[in-house]
KEMI-736007 format. One record per residue: x, y, z of N, C-alpha, C in turn; residue number from 1. Coordinates in nm, 3 decimals, always signed. Atoms other than C-alpha are relative to their C-alpha. Layout:
N
      nxx      nyy      nzz     caxx     cayy     cazz      cxx      cyy      czz    i
        X        Y        Z        X        Y        Z        X        Y        Z  NUM
...
! end
This chain:
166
      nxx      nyy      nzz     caxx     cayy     cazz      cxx      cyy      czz    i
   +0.066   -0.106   -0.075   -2.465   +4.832   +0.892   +0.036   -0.016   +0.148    1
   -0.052   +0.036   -0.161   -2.338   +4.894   +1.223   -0.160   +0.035   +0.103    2
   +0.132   -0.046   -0.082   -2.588   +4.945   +1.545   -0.048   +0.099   +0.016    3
   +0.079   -0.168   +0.001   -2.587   +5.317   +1.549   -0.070   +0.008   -0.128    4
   +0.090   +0.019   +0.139   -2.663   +5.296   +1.195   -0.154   -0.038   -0.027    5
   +0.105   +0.034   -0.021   -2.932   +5.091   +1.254   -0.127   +0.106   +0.057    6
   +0.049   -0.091   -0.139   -3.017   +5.313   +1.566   -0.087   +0.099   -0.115    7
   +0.090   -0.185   +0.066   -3.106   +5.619   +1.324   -0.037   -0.039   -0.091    8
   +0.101   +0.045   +0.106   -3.211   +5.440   +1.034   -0.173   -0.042   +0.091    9
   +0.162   +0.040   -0.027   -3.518   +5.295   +1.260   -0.013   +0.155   +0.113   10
   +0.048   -0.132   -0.084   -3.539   +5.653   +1.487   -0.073   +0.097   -0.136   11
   +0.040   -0.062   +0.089   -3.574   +5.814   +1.156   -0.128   -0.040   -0.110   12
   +0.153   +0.050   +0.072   -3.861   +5.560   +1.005   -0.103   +0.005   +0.090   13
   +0.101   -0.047   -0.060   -4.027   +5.628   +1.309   -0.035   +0.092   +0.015   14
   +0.072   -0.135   -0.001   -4.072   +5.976   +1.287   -0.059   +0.028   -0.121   15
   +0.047   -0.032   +0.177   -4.137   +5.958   +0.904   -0.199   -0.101   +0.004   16
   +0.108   +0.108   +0.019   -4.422   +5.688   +0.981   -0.104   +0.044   +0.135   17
   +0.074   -0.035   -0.130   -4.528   +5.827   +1.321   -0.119   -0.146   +0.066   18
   +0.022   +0.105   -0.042   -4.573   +5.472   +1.442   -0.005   +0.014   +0.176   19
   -0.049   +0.023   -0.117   -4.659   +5.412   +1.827   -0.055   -0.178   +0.054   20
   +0.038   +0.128   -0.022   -4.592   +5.012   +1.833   +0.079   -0.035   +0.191   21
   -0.010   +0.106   -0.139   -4.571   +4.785   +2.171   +0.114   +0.062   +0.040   22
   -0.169   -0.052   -0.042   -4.158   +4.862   +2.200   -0.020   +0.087   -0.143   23
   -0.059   -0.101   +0.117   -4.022   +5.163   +2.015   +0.079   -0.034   -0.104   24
   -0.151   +0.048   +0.132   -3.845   +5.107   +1.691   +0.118   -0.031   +0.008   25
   -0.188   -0.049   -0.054   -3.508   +5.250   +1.826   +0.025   -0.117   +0.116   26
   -0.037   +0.101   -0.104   -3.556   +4.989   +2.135   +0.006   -0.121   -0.070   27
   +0.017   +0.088   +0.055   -3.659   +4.736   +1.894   +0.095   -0.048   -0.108   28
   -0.094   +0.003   +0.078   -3.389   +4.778   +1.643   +0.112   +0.029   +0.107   29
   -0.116   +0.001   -0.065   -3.104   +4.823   +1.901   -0.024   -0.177   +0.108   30
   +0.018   +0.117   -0.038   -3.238   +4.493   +2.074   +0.048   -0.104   -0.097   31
   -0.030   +0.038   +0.112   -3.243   +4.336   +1.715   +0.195   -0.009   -0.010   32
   -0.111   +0.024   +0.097   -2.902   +4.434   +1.628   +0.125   -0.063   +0.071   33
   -0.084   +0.064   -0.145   -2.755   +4.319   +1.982   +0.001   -0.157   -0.021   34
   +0.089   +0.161   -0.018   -2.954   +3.979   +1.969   -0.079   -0.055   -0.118   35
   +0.091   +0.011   +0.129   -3.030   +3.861   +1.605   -0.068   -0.088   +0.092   36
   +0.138   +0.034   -0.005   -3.239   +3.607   +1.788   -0.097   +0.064   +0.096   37
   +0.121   -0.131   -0.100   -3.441   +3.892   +1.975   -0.091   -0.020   -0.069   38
   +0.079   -0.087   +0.080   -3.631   +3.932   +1.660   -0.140   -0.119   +0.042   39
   +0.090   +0.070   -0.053   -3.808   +3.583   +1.795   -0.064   -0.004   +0.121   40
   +0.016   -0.072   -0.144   -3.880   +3.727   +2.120   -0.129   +0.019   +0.016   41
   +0.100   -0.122   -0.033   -4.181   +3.864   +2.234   +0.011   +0.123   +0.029   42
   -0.058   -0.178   -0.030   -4.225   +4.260   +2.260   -0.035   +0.002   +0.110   43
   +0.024   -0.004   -0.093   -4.198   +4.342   +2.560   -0.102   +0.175   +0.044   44
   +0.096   -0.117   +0.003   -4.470   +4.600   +2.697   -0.012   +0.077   +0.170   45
   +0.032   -0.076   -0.141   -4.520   +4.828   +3.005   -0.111   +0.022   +0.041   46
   +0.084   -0.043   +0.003   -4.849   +4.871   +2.965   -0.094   -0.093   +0.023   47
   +0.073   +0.161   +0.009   -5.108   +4.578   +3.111   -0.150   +0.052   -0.030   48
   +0.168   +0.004   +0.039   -5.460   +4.578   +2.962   -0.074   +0.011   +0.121   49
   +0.065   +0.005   -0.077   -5.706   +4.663   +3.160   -0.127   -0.192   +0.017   50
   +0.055   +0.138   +0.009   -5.917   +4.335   +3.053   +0.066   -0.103   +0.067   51
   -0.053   +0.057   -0.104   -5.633   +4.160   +3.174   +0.003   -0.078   +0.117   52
   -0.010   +0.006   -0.122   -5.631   +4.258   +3.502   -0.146   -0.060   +0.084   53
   +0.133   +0.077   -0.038   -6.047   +4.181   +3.552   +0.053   -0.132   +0.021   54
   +0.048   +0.132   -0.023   -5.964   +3.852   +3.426   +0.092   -0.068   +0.070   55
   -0.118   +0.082   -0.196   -5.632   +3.769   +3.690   -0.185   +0.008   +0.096   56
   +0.106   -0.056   -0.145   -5.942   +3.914   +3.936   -0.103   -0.120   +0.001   57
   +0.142   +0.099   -0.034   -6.214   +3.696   +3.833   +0.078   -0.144   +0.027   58
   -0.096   +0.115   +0.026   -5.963   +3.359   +3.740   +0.051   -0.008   +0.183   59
   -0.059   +0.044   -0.132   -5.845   +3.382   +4.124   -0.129   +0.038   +0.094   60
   +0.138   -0.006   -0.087   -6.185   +3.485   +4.319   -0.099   -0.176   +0.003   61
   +0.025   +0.129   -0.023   -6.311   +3.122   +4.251   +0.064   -0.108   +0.036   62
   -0.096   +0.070   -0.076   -6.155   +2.850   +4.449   -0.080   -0.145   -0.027   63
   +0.012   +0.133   +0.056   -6.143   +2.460   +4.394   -0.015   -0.058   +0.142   64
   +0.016   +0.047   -0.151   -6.276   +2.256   +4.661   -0.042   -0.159   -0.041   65
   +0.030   +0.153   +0.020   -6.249   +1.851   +4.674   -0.101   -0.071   +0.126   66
   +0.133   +0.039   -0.104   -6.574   +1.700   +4.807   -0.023   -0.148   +0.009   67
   +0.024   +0.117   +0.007   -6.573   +1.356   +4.909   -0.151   -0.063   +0.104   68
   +0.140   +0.009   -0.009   -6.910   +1.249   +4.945   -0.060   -0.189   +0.062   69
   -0.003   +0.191   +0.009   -6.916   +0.876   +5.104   -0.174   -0.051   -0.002   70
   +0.175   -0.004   +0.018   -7.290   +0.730   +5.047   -0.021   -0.085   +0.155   71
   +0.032   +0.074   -0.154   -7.452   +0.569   +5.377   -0.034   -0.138   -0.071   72
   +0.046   +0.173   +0.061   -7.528   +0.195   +5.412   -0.104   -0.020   -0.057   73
   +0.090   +0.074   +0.055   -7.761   +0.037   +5.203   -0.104   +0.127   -0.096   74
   +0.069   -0.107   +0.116   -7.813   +0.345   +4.969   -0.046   +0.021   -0.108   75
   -0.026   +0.037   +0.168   -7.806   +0.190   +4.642   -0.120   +0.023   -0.071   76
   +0.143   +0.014   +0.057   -8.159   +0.160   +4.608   -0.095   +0.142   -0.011   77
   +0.044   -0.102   -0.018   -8.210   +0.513   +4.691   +0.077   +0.078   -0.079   78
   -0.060   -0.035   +0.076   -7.933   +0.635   +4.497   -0.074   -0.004   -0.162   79
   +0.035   +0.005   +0.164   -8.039   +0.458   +4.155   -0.160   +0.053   -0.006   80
   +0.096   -0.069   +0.037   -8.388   +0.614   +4.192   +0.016   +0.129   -0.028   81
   +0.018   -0.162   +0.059   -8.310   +0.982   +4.187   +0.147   +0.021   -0.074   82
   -0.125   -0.024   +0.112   -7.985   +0.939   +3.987   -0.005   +0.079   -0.125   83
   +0.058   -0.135   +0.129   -8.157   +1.119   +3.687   +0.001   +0.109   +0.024   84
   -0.017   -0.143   -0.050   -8.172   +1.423   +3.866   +0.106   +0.013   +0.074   85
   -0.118   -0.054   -0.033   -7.907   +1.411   +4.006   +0.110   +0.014   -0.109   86
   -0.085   -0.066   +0.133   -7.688   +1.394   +3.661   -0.044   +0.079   -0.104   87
   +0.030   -0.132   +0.053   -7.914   +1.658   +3.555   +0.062   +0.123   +0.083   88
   -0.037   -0.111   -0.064   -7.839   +1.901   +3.802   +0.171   +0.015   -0.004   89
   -0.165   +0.002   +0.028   -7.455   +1.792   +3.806   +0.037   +0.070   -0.146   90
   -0.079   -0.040   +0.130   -7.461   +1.844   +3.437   -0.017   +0.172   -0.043   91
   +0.008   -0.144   -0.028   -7.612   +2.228   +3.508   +0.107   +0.056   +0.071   92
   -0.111   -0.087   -0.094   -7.342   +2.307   +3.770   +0.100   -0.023   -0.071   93
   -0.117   +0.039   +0.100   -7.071   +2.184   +3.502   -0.030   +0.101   -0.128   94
   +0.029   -0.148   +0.091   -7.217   +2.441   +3.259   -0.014   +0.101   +0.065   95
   +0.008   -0.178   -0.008   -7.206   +2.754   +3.432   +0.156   -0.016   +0.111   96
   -0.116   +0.039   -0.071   -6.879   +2.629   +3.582   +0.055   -0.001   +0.135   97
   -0.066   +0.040   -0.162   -6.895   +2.546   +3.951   +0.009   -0.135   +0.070   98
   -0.061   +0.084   -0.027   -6.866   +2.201   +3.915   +0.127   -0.032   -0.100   99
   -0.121   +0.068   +0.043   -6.517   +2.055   +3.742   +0.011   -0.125   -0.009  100
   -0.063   +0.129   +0.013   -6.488   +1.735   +3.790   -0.180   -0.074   +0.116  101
   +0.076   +0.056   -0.064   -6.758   +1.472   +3.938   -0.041   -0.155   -0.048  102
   -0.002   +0.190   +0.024   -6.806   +1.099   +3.982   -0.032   -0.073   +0.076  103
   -0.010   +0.115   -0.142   -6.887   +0.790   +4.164   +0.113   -0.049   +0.014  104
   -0.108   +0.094   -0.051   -6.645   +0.608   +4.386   -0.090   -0.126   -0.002  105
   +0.050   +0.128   -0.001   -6.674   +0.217   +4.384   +0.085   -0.078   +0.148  106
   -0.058   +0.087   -0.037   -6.541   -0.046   +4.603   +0.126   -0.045   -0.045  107
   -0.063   +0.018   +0.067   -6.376   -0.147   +4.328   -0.036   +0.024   -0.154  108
   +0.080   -0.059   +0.159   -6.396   -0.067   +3.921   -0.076   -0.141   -0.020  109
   +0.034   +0.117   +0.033   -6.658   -0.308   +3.824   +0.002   -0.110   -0.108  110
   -0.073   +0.075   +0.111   -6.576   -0.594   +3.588   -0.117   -0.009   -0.109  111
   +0.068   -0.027   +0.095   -6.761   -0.601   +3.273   -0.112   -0.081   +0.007  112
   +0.077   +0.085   -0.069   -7.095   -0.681   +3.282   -0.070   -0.001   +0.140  113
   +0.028   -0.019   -0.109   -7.118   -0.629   +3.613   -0.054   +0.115   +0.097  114
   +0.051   -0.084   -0.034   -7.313   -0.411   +3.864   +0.147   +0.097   +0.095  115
   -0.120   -0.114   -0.100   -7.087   -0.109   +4.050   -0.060   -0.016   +0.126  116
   -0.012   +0.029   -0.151   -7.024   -0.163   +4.429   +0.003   +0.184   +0.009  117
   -0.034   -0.141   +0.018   -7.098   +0.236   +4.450   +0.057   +0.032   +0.169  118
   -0.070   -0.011   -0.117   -6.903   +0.367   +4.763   -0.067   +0.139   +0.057  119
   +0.063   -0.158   +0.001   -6.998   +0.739   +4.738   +0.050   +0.092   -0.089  120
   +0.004   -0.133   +0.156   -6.918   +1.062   +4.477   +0.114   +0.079   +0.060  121
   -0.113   -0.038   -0.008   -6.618   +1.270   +4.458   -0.040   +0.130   -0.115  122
   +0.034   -0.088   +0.124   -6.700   +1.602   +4.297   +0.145   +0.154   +0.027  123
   -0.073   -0.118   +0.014   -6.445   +1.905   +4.219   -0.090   +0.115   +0.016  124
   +0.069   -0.125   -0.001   -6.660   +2.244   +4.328   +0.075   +0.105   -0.045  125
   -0.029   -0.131   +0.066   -6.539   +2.577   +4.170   -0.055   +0.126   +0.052  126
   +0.093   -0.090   -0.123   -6.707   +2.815   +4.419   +0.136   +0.108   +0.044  127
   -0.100   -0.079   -0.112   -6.576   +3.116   +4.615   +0.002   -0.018   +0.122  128
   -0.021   +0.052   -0.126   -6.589   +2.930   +4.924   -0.003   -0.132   +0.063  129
   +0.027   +0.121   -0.026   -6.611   +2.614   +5.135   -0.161   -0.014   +0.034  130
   +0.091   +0.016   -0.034   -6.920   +2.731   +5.235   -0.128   -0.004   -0.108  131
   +0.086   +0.003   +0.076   -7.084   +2.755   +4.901   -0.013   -0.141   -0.056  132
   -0.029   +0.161   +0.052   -6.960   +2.381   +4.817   -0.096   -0.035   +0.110  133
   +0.068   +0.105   -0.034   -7.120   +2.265   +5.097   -0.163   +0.055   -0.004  134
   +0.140   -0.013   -0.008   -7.445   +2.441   +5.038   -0.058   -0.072   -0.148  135
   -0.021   +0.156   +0.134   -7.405   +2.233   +4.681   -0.052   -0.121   +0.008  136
   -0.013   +0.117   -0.026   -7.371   +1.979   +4.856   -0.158   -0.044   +0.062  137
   +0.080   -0.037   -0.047   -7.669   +2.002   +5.093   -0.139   +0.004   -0.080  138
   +0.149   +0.008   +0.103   -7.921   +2.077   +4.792   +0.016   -0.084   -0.105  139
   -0.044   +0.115   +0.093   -7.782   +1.793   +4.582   -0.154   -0.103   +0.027  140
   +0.080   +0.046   -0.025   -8.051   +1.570   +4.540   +0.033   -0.171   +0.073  141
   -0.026   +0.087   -0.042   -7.823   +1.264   +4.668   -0.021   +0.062   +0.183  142
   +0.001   -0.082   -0.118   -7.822   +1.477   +5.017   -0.099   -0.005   +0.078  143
   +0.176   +0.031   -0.011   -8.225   +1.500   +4.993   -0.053   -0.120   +0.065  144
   +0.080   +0.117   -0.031   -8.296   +1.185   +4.962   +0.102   -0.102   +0.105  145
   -0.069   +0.051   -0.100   -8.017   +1.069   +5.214   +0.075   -0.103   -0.068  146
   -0.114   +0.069   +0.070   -7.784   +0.874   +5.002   +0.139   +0.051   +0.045  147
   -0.146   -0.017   -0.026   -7.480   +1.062   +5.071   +0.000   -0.009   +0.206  148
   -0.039   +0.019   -0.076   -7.360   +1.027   +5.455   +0.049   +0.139   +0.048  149
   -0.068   -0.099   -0.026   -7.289   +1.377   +5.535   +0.088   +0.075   +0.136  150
   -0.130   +0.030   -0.102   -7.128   +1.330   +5.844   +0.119   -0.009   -0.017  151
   -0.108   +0.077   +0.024   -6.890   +1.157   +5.728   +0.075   +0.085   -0.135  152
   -0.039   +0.004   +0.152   -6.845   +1.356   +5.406   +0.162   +0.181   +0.041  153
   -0.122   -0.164   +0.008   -6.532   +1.665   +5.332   -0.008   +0.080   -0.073  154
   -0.019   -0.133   +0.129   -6.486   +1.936   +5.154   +0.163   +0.053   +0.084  155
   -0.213   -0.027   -0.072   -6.053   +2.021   +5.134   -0.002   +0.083   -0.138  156
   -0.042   -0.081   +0.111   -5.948   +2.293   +4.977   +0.140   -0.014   -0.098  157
   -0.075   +0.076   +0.086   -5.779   +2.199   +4.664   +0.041   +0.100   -0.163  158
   -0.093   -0.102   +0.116   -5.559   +2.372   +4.389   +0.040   -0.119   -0.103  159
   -0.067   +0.129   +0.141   -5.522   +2.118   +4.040   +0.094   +0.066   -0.071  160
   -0.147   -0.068   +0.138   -5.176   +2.135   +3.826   -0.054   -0.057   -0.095  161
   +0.008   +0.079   +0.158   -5.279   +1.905   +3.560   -0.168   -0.054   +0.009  162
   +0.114   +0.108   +0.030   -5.633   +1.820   +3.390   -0.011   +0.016   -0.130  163
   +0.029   +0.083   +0.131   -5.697   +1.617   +3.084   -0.128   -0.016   +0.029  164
   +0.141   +0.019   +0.020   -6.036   +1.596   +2.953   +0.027   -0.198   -0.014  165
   -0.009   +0.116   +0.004   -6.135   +1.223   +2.930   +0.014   -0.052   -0.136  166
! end
């Protein structure tokens, strides 16, 4: 079967079938008969979903912001008291997705057995601004009770290529 052949064999099952798929038959069978491996291709389309386009809109309106959070001196004791609420509330802002990522920093990792030299917290925000991270930050209950150092602390706006769950 040559390509014209083709050509009007699939022009002619599309008018008999009154098909209107992704690519036209006739484009799809003259692609085909050019490029047997076309047929592994994707179809190509002109037409972008409206759903789509919302979700480019929403997917780029939230922005990633790295918050390094150093704790002040001699916090530890103030820390491990409201620590419960504070990995409650962390674990709320991680379900409705404006935290990402969040953790203590140490000194060093502590050896087994052993108590953590805590340094201060390192959290990924998901927000549409810097200014909503640091109002996050601010009503955190490490913030409250003066554990974190907020002087001292950042918020950098930050774009991730790669994350692995743990």
């Amino acid at each position: 079967m040559t390509p014209s052949s083709t050509l009007r064999e699939a022009v002619k099952t599309s008018a008999i079938l009154s098909l209107k798929p992704t690519m036209s038959i006739p484009t799809r069978a003259l692609r085909n008969s050019f490029i047997p491996a076309a047929r592994n291709l994707p179809r190509i389309t002109s037409k972008t979903s409206p759903f789509s386009l919302r979700y480019r809109t929403m997917a780029t309106s939230a922005k990633e912001f790295l918050c390094i959070l150093p704790d002040k001196p001699n916090a530890l004791a103030r820390r491990m008291e409201v620590r419960p609420t504070h990995l409650a509330d962390s674990q709320a802002h991680a379900g409705n997705g404006k935290m990402a990522v969040g953790g203590a920093m140490f000194e060093e990792h502590p050896a087994e057995g052993k108590a953590p030299s805590f340094k201060g917290s390192v959290i990924i925000y998901t927000v549409k601004d810097a200014e909503e991270a640091w109002e996050l930050i601010r009503n955190d209950i490490y913030a409250k009770s003066d554990v974190w150092d907020l002087e001292k602390a950042q918020v950098i706006p930050f774009k991730s290529a790669v994350r692995e769950s743990l």
